[in-house]
N, C-alpha and C positions, 0 to 999 in steps of 0.2 A: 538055248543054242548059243552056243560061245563064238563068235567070228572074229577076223582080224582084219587090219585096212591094207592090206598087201596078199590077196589071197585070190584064186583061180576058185574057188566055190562059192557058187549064187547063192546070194543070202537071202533072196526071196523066200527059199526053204522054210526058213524061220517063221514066217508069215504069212506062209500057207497053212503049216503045221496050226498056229495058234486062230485061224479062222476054222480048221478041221475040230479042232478042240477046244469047243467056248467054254466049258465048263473044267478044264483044266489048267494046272498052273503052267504056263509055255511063259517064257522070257525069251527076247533074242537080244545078245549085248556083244559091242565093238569094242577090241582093243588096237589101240593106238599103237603102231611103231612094232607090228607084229607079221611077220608073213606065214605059211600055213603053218611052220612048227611052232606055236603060241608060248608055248610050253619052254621050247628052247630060246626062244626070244626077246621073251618078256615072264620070264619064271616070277617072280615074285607077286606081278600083279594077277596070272592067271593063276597063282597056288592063291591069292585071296578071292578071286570072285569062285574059283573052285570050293573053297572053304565056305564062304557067303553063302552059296548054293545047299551046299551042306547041313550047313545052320539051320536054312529056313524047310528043312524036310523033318516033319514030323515022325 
């Protein structure tokens, strides 16, 4: 779960998700200086944890 520190969605979600699913891989991660378009905000570091994500899927 990707979130950002300027955003109208409960990140709770994140951490319910990962108590629903012990036995799966669930992350939830903040980016800084981000409101909900992450992507448009802060392109470079959400194209790397997007990437990072990527990486660690077998």
């Amino acid at each position: 779960m990707i979130y950002v520190s300027d955003t109208w969605i409960d990140t709770s979600t994140g951490k319910k998700v990962k108590m629903q699913r012990p036995d799966s891989y669930v992350r939830d991660m903040e980016i800084e200086g981000a409101s909900h378009h992450v992507y448009a905000d802060q392109p470079y570091i959400f194209n790397a944890v997007v990437e990072k994500i990527c990486d660690s899927v077998d």
